[in-house]
Residue frames relative to the residue before (quaternion, step in Angstrom):
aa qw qx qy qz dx dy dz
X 1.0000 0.0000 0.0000 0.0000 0.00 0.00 0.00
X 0.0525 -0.8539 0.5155 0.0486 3.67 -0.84 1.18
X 0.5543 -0.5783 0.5413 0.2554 3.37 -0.76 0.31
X 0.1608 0.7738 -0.5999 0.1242 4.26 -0.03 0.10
X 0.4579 -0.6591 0.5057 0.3166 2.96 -1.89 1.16
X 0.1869 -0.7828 0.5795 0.1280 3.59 -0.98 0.05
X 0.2271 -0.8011 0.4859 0.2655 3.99 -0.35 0.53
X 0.6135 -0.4153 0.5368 0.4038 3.11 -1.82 1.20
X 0.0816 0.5698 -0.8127 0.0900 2.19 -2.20 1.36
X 0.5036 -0.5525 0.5623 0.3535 3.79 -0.42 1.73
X 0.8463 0.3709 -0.2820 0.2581 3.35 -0.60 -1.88
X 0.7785 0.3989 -0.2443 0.4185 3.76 0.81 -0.57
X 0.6923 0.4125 -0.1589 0.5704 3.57 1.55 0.17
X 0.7351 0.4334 -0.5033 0.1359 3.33 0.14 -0.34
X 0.3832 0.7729 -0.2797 0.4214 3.71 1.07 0.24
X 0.7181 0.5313 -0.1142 0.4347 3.61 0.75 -1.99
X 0.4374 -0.6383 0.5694 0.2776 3.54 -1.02 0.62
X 0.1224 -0.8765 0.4604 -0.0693 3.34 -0.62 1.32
X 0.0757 0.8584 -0.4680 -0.1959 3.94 0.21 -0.28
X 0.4512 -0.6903 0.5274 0.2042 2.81 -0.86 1.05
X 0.0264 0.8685 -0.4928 -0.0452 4.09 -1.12 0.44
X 0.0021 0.8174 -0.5758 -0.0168 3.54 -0.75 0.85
X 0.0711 -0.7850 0.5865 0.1863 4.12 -0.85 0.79
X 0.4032 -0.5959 0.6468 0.2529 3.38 -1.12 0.12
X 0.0609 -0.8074 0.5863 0.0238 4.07 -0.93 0.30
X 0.4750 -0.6488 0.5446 0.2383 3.06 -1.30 1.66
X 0.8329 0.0009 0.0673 0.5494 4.12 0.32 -0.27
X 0.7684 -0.4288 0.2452 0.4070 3.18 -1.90 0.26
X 0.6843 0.5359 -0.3617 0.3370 3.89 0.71 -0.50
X 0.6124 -0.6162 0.4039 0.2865 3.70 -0.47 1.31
X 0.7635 0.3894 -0.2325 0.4598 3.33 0.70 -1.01
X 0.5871 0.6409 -0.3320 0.3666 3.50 1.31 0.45
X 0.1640 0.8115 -0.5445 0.1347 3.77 1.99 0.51
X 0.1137 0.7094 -0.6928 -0.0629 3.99 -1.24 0.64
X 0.8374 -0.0459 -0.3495 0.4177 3.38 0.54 1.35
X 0.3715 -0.7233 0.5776 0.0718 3.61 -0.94 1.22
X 0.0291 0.7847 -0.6191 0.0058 3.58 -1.39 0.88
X 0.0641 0.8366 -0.5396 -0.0698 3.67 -0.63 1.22
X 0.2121 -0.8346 0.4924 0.1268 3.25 -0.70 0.52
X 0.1335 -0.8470 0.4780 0.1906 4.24 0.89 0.70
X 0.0735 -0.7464 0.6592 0.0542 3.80 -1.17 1.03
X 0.0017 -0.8140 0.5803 -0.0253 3.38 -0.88 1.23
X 0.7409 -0.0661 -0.1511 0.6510 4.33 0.05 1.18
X 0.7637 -0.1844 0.3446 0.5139 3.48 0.19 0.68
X 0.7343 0.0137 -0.2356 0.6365 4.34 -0.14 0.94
X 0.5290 -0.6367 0.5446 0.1350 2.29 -2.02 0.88
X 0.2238 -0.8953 0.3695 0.1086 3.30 -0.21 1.01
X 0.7013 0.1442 -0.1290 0.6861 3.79 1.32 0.08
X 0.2071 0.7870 -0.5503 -0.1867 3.01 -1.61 -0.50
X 0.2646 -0.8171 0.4844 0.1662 4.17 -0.65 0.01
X 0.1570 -0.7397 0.6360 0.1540 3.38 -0.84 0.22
X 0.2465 0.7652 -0.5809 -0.1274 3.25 -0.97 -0.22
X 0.3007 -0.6883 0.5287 0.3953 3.80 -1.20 0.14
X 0.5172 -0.6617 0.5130 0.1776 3.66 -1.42 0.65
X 0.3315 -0.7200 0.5602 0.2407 3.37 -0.54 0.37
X 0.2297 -0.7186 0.5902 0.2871 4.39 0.48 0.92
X 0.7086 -0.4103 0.5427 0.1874 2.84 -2.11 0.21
X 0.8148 -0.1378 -0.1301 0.5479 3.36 1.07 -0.19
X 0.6667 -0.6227 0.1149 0.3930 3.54 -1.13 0.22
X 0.6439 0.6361 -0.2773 0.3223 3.09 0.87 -0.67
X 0.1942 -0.8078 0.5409 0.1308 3.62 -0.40 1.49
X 0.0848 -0.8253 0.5090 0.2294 3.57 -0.53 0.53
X 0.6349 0.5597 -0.2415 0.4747 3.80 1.14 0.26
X 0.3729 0.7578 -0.4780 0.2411 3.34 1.04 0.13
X 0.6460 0.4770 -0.4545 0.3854 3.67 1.48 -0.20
X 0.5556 0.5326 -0.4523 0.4506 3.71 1.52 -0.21
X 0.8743 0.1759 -0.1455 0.4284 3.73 0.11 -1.11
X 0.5108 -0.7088 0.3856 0.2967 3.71 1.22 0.07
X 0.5884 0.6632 -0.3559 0.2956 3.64 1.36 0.86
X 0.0736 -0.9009 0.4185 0.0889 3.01 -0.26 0.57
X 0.7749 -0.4016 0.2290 0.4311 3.56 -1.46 0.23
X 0.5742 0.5831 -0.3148 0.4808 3.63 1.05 -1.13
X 0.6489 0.6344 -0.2901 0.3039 3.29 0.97 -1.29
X 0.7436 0.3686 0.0539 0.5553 3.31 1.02 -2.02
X 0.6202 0.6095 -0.4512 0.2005 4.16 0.43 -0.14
X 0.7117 0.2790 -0.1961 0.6142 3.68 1.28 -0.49
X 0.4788 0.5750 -0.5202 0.4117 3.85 1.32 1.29
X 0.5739 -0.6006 0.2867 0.4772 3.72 -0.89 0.58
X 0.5491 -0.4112 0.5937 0.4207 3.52 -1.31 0.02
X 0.7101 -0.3677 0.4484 0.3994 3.14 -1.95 -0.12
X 0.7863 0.4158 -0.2727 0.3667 3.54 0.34 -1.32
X 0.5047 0.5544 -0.4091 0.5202 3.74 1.72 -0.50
X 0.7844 0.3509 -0.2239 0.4599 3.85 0.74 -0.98
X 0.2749 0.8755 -0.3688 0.1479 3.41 1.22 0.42
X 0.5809 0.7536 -0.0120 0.3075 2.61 1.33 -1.61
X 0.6555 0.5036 0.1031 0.5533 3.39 1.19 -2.00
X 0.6109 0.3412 -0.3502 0.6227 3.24 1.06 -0.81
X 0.8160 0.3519 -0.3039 0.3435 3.58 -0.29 -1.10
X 0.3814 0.5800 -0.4457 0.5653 3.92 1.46 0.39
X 0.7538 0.5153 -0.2564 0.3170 3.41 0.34 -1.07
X 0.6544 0.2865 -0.1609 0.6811 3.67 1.32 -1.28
X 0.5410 0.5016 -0.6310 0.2398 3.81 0.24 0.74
X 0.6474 0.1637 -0.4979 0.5533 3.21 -1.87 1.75
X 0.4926 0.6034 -0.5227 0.3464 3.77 0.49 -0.16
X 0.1091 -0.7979 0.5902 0.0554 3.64 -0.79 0.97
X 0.8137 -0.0644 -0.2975 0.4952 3.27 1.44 1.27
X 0.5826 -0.6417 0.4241 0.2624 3.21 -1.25 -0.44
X 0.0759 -0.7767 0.6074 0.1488 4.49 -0.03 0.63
X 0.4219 0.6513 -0.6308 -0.0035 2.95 -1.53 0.50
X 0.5587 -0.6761 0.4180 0.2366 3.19 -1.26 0.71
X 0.7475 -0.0792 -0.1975 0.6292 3.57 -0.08 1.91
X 0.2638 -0.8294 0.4920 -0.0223 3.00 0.80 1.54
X 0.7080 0.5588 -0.2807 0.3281 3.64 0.53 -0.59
X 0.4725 0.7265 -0.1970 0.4585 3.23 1.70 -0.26
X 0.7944 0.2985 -0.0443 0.5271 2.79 0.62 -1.92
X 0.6707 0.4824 -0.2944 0.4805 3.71 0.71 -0.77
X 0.2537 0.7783 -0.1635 0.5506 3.40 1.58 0.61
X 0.9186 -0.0175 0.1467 0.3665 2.61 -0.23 -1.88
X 0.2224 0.5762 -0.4179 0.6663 3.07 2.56 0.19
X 0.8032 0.2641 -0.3881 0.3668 3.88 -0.74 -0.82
X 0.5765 0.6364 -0.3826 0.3411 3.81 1.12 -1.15
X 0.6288 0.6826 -0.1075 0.3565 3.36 1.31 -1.29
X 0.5956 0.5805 -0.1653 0.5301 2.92 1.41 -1.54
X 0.8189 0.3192 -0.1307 0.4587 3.47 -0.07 -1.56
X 0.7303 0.3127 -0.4787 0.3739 3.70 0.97 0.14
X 0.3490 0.5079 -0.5044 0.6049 4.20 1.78 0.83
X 0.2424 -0.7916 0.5336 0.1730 3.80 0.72 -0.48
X 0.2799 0.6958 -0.4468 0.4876 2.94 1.40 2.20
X 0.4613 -0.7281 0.4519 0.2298 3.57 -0.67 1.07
X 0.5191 -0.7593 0.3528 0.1718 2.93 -0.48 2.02
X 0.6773 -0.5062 0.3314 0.4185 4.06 -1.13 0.89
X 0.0823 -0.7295 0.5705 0.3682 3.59 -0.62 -0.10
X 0.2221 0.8422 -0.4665 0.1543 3.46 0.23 1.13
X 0.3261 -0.6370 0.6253 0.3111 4.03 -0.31 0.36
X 0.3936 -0.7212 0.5648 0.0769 3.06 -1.24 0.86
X 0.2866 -0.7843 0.5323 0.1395 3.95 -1.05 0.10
X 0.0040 0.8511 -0.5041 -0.1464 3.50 -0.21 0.26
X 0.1658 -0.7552 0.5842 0.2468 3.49 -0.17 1.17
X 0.3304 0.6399 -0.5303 0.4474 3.96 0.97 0.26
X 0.7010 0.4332 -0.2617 0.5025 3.72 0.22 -0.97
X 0.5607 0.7558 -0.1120 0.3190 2.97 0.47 -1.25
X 0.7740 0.3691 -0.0219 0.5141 2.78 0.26 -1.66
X 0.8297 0.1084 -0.1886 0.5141 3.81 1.11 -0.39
X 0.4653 0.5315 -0.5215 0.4786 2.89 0.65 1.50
X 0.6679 0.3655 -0.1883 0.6204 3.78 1.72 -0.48
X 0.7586 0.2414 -0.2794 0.5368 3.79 0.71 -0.70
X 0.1246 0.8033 -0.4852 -0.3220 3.33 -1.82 -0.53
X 0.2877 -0.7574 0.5652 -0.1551 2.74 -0.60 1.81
X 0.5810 -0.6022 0.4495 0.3126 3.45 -1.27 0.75
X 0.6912 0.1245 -0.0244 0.7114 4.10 1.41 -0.99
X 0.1158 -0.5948 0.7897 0.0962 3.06 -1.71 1.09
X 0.2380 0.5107 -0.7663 0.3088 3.77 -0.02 0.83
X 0.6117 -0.6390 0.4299 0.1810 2.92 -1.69 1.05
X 0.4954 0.4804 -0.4605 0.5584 3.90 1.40 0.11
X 0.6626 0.5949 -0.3156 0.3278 3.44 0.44 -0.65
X 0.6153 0.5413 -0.1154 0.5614 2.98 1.18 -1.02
X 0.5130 0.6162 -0.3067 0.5129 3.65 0.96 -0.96
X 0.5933 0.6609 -0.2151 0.4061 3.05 0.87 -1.71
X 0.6488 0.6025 -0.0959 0.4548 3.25 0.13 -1.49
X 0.8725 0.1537 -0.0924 0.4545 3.16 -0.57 -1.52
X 0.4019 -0.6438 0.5422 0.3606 3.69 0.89 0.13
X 0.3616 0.5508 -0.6914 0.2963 4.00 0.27 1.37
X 0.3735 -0.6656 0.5674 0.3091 3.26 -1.42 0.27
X 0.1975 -0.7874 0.5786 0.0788 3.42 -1.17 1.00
X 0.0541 0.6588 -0.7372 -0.1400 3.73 -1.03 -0.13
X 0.3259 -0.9057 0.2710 -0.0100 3.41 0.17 1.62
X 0.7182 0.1927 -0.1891 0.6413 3.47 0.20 0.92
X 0.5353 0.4447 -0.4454 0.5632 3.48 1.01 0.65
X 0.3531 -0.7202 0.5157 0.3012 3.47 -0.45 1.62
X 0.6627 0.5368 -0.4872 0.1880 3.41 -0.22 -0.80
X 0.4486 0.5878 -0.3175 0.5936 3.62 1.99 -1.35
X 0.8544 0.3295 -0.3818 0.1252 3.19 -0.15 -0.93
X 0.5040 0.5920 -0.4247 0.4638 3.15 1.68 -0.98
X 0.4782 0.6948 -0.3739 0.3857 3.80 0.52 -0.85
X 0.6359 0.5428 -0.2458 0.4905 3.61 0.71 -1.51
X 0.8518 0.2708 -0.1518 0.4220 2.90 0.05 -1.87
X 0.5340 0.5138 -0.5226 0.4216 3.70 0.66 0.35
X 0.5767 0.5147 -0.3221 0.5466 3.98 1.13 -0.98
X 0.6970 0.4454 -0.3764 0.4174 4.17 0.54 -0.57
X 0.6024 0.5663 -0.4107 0.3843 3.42 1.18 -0.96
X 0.8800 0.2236 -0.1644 0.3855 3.28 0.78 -0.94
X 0.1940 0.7004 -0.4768 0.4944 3.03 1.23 1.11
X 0.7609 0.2761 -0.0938 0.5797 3.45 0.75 -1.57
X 0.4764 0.3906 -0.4993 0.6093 3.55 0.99 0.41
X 0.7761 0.3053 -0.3815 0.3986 4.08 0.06 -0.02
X 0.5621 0.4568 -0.2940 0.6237 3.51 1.53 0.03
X 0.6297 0.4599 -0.3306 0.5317 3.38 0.81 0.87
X 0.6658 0.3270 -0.2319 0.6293 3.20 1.16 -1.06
X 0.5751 0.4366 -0.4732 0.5047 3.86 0.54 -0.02
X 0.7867 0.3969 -0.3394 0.3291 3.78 0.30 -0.83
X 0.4755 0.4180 -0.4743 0.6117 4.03 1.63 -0.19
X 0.6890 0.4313 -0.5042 0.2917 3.59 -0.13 -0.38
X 0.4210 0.7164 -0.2593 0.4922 3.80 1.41 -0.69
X 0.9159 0.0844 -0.0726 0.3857 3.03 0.38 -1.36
X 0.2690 0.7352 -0.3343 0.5247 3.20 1.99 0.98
X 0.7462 0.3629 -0.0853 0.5516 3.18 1.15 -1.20
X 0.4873 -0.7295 0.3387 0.3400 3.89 1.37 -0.06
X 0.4755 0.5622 -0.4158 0.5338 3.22 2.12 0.79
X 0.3094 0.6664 -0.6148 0.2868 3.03 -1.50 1.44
C-alpha cells in the first residue's frame, strides 16, 4: 500500500473529507518525525484538528533551532507506532491527504510507517505547494508567504499551525477555483 501524489482537482474534491498534514523532524532521517499536525476539511472548513509531539527514534534533535523542540520536550511523548492509532482515527473516510510540499511529509508519513512496521495509508496526497503556483502569482510560495497573502494565520514551524495553514490554502484555492468557473460560466474573464 502506497501513499502517491495526486493533483488538485476543484471538481473532484471540493466536497470529500480531506486532512490536511504537516510533521516537524528531530534530524535528517525521514523516519525521525517528533511532531505531527492534522487539520480534517469536510465541505469547504476545517472541521477538527490534533497536534501531537512524537517521541523520535533517537535522541538527538538536530532542528530545535527551526521548530523549537527539543529532547526534554519529546522523551515521555508517544512514538509514532504508540500515536498510530489517533492518527489513523483522525483521516478515517478521508479520500486524501493536504500538505504544503507534500513531498516531505508523504516521506516522512511512509518513512515512519515502515519503520512501526505499519501498512502505509493508501491515500493520494495534495500539494497546496504546487498548487499554489500553478493558481497564484506571487514572488514566494513558502508557506509564510503565502499565509501572508491569503490573510491565514501561521505560527510557522509548529506542525499543528502548519497543518492548520495548509488546510485554510487548500480551500482558499478550492474558492479561487469555484469563483474562476463561475466567471467563466457567466462569460466573465
Amino acid at each position: 500500500m502506497k501513499a502517491q501524489h495526486t493533483a488538485y482537482r476543484q471538481q473532484n474534491l471540493p466536497h470529500t473529507p480531506l486532512v490536511a498534514i504537516d510533521f516537524e523532524t528531530a534530524d535528517y532521517g525521514a523516519d525521525s518525525a517528533c511532531a505531527v499536525g492534522l487539520a480534517r476539511v469536510e465541505n469547504g472548513r476545517v472541521v477538527d484538528t490534533l497536534y501531537s509531539l512524537i517521541r523520535p527514534p533517537r535522541r538527538r534533535i538536530l532542528f530545535t533551532w527551526v521548530h523549537g523542540i527539543t529532547w526534554e520536550q519529546v522523551r515521555d511523548s508517544p512514538t509514532f507506532a504508540e500515536l498510530w492509532p489517533q492518527l489513523a482515527s483522525f483521516w478515517e473516510g478521508a479520500t486524501g491527504l493536504v500538505a504544503h510540499n507534500a513531498p516531505f511529509d508523504r516521506r516522512v508519513l511512509l518513512a515512519c510507517c515502515e519503520a512501526a512496521h505499519i501498512p502505509q495509508p493508501e491515500l493520494p496526497f495534495v500539494c497546496t505547494l504546487r498548487e499554489s503556483r500553478r493558481r497564484l502569482h506571487l514572488p514566494s510560495y513558502r508557506l509564510d508567504s503565502l499565509c501572508d497573502h491569503c490573510g491565514i494565520p501561521l505560527d510557522h514551524h509548529h506542525a499543528g499551525s502548519d497543518a492548520l495553514a495548509a488546510a485554510r490554502l487548500f480551500i482558499y484555492l478550492q474558492q479561487l477555483d469555484a469563483t474562476e468557473s463561475q466567471e467563466v460560466g457567466s462569460g466573465r474573464r
